[in-house]
Every structure is written in C-alpha cells, then in structure tokens.
C-alpha positions in Angstrom: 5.3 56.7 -2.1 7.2 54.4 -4.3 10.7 54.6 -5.3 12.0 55.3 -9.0 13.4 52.8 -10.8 11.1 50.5 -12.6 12.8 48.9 -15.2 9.8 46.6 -16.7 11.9 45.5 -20.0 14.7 44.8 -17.9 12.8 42.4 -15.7 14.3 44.1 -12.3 12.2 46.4 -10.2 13.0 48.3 -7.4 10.1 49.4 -5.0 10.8 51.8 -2.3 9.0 51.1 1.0 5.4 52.4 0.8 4.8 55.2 3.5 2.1 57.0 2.3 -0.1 57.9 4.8 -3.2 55.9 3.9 -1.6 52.8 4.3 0.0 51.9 7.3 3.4 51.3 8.1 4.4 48.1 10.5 3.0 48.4 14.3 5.3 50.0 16.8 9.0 48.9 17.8 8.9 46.1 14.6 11.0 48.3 12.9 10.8 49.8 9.0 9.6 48.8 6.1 11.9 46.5 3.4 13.2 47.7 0.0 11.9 45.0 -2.4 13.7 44.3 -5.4 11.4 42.5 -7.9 13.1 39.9 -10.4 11.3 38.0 -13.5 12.4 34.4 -13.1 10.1 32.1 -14.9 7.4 33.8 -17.6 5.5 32.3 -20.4 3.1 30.7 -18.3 -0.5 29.5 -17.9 -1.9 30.0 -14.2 0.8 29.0 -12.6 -1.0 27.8 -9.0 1.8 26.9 -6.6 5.5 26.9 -6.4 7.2 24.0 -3.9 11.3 24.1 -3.0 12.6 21.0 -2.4 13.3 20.1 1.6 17.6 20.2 0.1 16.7 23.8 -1.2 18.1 23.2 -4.9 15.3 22.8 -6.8 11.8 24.1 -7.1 9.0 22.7 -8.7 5.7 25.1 -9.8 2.7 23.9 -11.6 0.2 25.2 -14.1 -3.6 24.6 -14.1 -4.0 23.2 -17.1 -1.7 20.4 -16.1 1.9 20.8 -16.2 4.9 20.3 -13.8 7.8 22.1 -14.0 11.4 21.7 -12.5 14.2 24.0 -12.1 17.2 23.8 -10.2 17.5 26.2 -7.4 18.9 29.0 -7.2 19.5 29.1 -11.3 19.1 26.6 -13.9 17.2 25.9 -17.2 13.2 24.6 -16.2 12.6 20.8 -17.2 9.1 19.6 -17.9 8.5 16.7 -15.4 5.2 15.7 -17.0 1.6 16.7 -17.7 -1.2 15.1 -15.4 -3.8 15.3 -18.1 -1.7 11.9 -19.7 -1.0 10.4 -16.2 -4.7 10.6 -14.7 -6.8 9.0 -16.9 -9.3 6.9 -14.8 -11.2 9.3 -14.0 -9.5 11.9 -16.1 -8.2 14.7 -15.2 -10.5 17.4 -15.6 -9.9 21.2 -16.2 -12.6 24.6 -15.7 -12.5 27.8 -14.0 -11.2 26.9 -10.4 -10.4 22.9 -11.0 -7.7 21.5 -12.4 -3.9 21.3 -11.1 -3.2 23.3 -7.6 -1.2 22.7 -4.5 1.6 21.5 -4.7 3.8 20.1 -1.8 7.6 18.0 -1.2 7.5 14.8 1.0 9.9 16.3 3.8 12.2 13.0 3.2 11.9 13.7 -0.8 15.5 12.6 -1.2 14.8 9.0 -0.2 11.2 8.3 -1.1 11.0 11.0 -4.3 7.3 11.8 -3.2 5.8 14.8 -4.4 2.2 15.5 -3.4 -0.2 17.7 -5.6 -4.4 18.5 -5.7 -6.3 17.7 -8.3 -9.8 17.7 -10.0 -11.1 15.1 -12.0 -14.7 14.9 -13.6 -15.7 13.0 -10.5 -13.8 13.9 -7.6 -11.0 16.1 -6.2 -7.7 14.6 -4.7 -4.4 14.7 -3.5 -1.8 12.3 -5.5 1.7 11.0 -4.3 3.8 11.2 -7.5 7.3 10.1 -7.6 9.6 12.3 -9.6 13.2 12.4 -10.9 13.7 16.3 -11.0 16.9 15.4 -12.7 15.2 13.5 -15.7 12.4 15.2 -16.1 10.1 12.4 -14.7 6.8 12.3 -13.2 4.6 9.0 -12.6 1.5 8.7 -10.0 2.2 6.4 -7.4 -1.3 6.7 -5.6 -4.3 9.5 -4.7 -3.9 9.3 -0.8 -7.5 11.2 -0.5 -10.6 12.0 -3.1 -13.3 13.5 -1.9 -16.6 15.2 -3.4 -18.4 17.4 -4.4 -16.9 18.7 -7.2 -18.5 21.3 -9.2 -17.6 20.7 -13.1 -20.5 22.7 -14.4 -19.0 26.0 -13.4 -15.8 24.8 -11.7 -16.1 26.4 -8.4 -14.7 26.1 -5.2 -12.2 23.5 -5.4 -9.5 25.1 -3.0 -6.9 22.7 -2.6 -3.8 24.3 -0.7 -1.6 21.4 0.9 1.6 21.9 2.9 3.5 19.8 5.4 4.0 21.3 9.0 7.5 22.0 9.4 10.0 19.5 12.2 6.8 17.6 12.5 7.8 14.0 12.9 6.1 11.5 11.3 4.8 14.3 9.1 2.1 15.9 8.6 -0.2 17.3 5.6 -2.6 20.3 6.2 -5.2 20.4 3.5 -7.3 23.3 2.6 -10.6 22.4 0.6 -13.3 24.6 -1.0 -17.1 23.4 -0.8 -17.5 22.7 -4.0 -20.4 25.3 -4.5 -22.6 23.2 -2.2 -24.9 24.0 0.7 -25.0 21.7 3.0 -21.0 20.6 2.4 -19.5 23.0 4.4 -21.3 22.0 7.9 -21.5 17.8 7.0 -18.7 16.3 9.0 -18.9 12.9 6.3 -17.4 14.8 3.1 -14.3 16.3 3.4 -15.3 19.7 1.1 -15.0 22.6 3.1 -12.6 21.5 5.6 -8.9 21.7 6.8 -7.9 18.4 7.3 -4.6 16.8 9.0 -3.3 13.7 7.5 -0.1 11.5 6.9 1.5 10.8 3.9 -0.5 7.8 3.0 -3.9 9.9 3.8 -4.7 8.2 7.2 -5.9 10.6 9.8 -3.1 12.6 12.1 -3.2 11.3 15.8 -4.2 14.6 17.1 -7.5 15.6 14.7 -10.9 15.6 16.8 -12.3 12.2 15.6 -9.2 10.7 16.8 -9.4 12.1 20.2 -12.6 11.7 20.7 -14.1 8.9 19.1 -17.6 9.3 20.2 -17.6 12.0 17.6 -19.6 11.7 14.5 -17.1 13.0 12.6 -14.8 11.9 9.5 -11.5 11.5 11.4 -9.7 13.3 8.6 -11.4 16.8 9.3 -9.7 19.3 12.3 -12.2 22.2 10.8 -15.7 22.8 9.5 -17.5 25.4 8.0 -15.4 26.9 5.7 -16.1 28.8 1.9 -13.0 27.8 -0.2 -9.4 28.0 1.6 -7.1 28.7 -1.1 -4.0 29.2 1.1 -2.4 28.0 4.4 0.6 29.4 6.4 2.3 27.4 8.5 4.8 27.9 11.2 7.9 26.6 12.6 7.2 23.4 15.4 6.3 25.2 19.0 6.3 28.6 17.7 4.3 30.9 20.1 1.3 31.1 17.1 0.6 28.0 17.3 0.3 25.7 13.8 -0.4 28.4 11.8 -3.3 29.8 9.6 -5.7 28.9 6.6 -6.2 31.6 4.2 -10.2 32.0 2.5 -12.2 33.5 0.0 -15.6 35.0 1.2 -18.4 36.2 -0.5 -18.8 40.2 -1.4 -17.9 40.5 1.9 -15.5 38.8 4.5 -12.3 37.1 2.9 -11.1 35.2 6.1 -7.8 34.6 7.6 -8.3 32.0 10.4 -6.5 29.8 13.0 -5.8 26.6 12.2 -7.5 25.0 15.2 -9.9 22.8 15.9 -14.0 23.6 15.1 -16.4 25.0 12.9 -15.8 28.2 11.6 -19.3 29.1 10.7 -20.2 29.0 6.3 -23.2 27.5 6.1 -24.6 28.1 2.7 -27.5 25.4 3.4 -30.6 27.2 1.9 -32.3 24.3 3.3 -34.1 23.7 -0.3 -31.1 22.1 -1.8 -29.8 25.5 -3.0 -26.6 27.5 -2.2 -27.3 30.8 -0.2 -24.3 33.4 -0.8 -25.9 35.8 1.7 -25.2 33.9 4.7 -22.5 35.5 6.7 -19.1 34.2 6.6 -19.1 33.0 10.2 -22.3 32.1 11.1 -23.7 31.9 14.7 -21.3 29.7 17.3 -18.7 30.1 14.5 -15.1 30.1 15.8 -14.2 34.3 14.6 -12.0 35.4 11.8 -8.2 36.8 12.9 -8.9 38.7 9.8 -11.5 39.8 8.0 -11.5 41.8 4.9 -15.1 43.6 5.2 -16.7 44.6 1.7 -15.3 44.4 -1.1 -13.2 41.2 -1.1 -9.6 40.8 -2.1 -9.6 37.1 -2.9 -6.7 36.0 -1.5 -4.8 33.0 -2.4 -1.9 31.5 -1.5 0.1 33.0 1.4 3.6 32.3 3.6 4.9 34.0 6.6 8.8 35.3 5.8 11.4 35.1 8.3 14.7 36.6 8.5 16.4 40.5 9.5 16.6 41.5 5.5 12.8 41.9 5.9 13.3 44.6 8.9 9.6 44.9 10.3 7.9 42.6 8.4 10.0 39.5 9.8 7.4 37.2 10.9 4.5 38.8 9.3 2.4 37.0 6.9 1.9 37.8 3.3 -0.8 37.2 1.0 -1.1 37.0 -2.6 -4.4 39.0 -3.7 -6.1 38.1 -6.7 -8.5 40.5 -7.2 -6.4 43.7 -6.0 -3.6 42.4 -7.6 -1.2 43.2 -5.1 0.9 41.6 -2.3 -0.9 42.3 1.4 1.2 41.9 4.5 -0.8 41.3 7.7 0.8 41.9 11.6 -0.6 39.5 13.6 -0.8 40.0 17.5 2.8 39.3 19.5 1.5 37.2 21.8 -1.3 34.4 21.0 -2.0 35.5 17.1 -5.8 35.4 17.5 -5.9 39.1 17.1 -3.9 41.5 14.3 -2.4 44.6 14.6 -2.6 46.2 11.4 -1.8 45.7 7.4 0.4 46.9 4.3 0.7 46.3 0.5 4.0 44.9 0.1 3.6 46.0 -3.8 1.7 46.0 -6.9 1.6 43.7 -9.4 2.1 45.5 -12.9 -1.6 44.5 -13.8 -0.9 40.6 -12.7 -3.5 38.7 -10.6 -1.6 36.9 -7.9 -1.7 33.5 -7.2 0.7 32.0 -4.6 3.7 33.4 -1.9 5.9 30.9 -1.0 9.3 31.9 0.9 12.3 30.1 -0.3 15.6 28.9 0.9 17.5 31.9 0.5 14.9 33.7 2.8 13.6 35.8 -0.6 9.4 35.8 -1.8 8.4 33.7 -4.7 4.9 35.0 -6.3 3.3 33.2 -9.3 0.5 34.9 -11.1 -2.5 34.2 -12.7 -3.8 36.2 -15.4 -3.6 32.9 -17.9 -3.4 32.7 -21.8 0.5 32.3 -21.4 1.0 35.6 -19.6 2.3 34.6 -16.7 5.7 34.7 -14.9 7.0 33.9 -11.3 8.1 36.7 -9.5 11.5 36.7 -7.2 11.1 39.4 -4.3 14.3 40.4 -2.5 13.9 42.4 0.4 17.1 44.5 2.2 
C-alpha cells in the first residue's frame, strides 16, 4: 500500500514502499524496498525529453522537444535558457512532429575543457547528433558540428525517431552509445547501410569505436558505425560502470501491442524486421524475429512504452541498489526491473517504484547526489522534472 502524506500543492511527496501483494517486492537477500520522497524541481514545461548533469556535478542541463535548452546549476539555482535549436539549425531546419524534434541529450566527459555538449535531432531531411559548445554560465549555445545524420526520417507522421545517446562511463577515449528508431520503415531495421534502427558506438567526432563488428571484422558488409540491428525504436539506454560484471549495459525499446524490449547491449541483430516485402511496414511481425538475439525483458501484451531509463547505485536505495529503472509512458509510472546477479541476460523480477499523479514519463537519469531525476511528458506546458529521494 502506499504511505500517507501526499502533499501535491506543496510539491513534496512521500511514498511509502509498495508491498501489496500483486506486485512484487525485490528478489531474495537484496534487501527492502526504499521510501521515496518526490520533490517538484523544474515545472512549466513542454516535453521535457532528457535531463544531462555535468561530468563536475554542478549543473544540469534538460531539453524540451520543441527546441529549448535549459541550464540550472546543480544542486539549486535559477534555470538559464542556453538557446533554442529551431534558430541555430537552419540548413536543413530543424523540424518538429509527434516523435521528432529535440531528444537525447548528453555531456562530453572532458566538458570543462572542450564545452561539448551532444544532443539528437530531427530535421525535415534527416536525424542527427550535434556537438554544441555551451557556456552554462552565460546562457550560450552555438553548433559546432552534426558528428552523424542518418535517414529515414518519417515527417509525415513523425514516428520512430528514438535517439537516446549516452557516453560509457571511465571509457577512455570515450565513447557514445546511440539508440535509433526505424523511422517507420520496413526494410530499415535489418539493412546494415542506414543507421535507423541500430545501436551504434562512436567517438566524439562520429567515427566508428575500435571495438564495433565492422571494425573487427572488415569482411563484413556492414556500416562500421552499427554494434546492433533489428531493432523497433530504442528510446532509452542504461549504461554501467567500466568492467562491471553486466557487461556495457542495456538499450531500452518500444514494441508493438506486444513486446516492449529491454536488451543487451551486445553485438547482433535482435530480430524487427517489419519488411512486408511490398514496400510496406508490417506491425505484426514479432519483436524478435527468427535467429534474433532474445529480449532480457519483455513486457508481453499490452505495452508500457518505456522510455528513458538509468540504473541507481548507492545503500539509500536498500534493495533496489543496482537495479534498473524505467520511465513508462503509457502506464505512467516508474518500473524497476532486477536483473540476474550473475551475467544479466536473465531478470529476476519487477516493481513500480511509484505513480506519476497523471504524468507520462519521459526520462530517469540518476544524478550526482545519488537521487532519480524524472522529466515528463504530457506537453502543452504541463510538465515538471521530478527529484526522487530514496532513504
């Protein structure tokens, strides 16, 4: 049951661990569930897609879809409007519908020397990742250069542009994992030349990381960018700490009206292959089609749609330390998932961490001081960013 204690107009909310017996609590000898206190931090907003903290933890930067990057010192501080990328991407323009428009966002981890910060983006022709240089400071945002564009992108309805980016963690000379949707198009998923429905590895200038299968293996007809095929629309990725006994980590992705994914990020195709083989787009293709590489996770039918996601370290979350946690947008709720001890290619159960108060949720992002950041998306100015303090 939850605990007493929601205090909506004073923006704190106190949620008692949820141990009703329909929904499980964490697997065996991890220990009990967290209190979460839930804080307002940021509201007035319009789809807020991702949240970034810089790599000196005093500032954190958040986005909205329409266009907007925001500043705001870290922990407290007034936000600062760096900029708007509808004015700075002009050729091609920026382009805003449905699904496209301003998404991931990501720090360069030597941000206090270079002042990169990386963000996804839709245009009417392409999708891409720009390098911006900012002065959080000042409140300034230019583009210094798109280090990858790729097609197709689907303007007449907007969907499946995906677009999660984050550098791997200690990784040295970094590294940027890219999560892409398939741009609503059959045979994208499964052709190794376009770069929609892929995770891809790559540097901060865009070239290829040393270890990606084309690189490896160069008799492979392959663009050297991709480490995975086959997937719908990855809208989150989860990374974890350099030689951590998981491995890299783990893309998050939306399925049909069955089968939202959670996957390892390794190597292979993963098995969407919408290709009605007439041009068309077949939804009733199973998730992971035959020789795919299998889901950790699957959701079943319905879907959730989950989004952006972040495993959370640290004692103050008791037994969810280490677990992963999801930001569902059509449940509206955050989901925590137990992934096996030993190899994490099999999971051991799930929980809701806690409602949303009627909010769709967009990203999860753990911050410096080891609390959850959740940005919403219900739009039309509605939004807010949540703070999540366990203990």
């Amino acid at each position: 049951m939850r605990g007493s204690g929601i205090r909506l107009a004073g923006v704190v909310i106190v949620i008692a661990a949820i141990t009703a017996a329909c929904v499980p609590d964490p697997p065996l000898a991890r220990g009990p569930n967290p209190t979460l206190t839930v804080n307002t931090l940021v509201s007035n907003l319009d789809h807020p897609w991702d949240i970034a903290f810089s790599p000196a933890g005093n500032a954190m930067v958040y986005d909205e879809r329409a266009g907007n990057m925001w500043a705001r010192p870290f922990p407290t501080g007034s936000p600062v409007l760096l900029g708007n990328v509808a004015t700075l991407q002009t050729s091609p323009p920026f382009f805003v519908n449905h699904e496209l428009g301003l998404t991931g966002l990501a720090f360069d981890p030597k941000f206090q020397s270079n002042h990169y910060l990386y963000a996804c983006l839709a245009t009417n022709v392409d999708v891409r990742i720009v390098r911006f240089t900012t002065n959080l400071a000042a409140g300034s945002l230019a583009i210094d250069r798109p280090i990858a564009t790729w097609t197709p992108v689907n303007t007449e309805f907007g969907y499946h542009m995906g677009c999660r980016i984050r550098f791997r963690p200690t990784i040295n000379p970094p590294q940027l994992i890219v999560g892409t949707g398939d741009g609503f198009v059959g045979t994208a998923p499964q052709d190794l030349h376009v770069l929609a429905g892929k995770v891809l590895c790559i540097t901060r200038d865009g070239d290829p990381c040393s270890s990606n299968p084309g690189v490896t293996n160069p008799s492979l007809d392959i663009d050297d960018r991709i480490v995975s095929w086959g997937h719908r629309n990855v809208q989150g990725i989860a990374l974890l700490p350099k030689n951590d006994q998981y491995g890299i980590g783990y893309s998050i992705e939306h399925g049909t009206d069955c089968d939202d994914e959670i996957n390892r990020l390794v190597p292979g195709n993963f098995g969407w292959n919408p290709d009605d083989g007439a041009g068309g787009y077949d939804q009733s293709h199973p998730m992971t089609g035959p020789g795919g590489i299998p889901a950790v996770w699957s959701s079943g039918c319905p879907t959730y749609a989950p989004s952006g996601g972040t495993f959370v370290f640290g004692t103050q979350w008791k037994g969810w330390n280490h677990a992963l946690v999801v930001a569902l947008l059509k449940s509206r709720e955050l989901y925590v998932v137990f992934l096996d001890d030993g190899n994490g290619s099999t999971w051991l159960g799930t929980t809701w961490a806690m409602d949303s108060f009627g909010y769709r949720m967009r990203s999860a992002v753990q911050g410096p001081d080891g609390n959850l950041y959740v940005s919403t998306d219900n739009g039309s100015g509605t939004d807010v960013i949540f703070q999540v303090i366990p203990s």
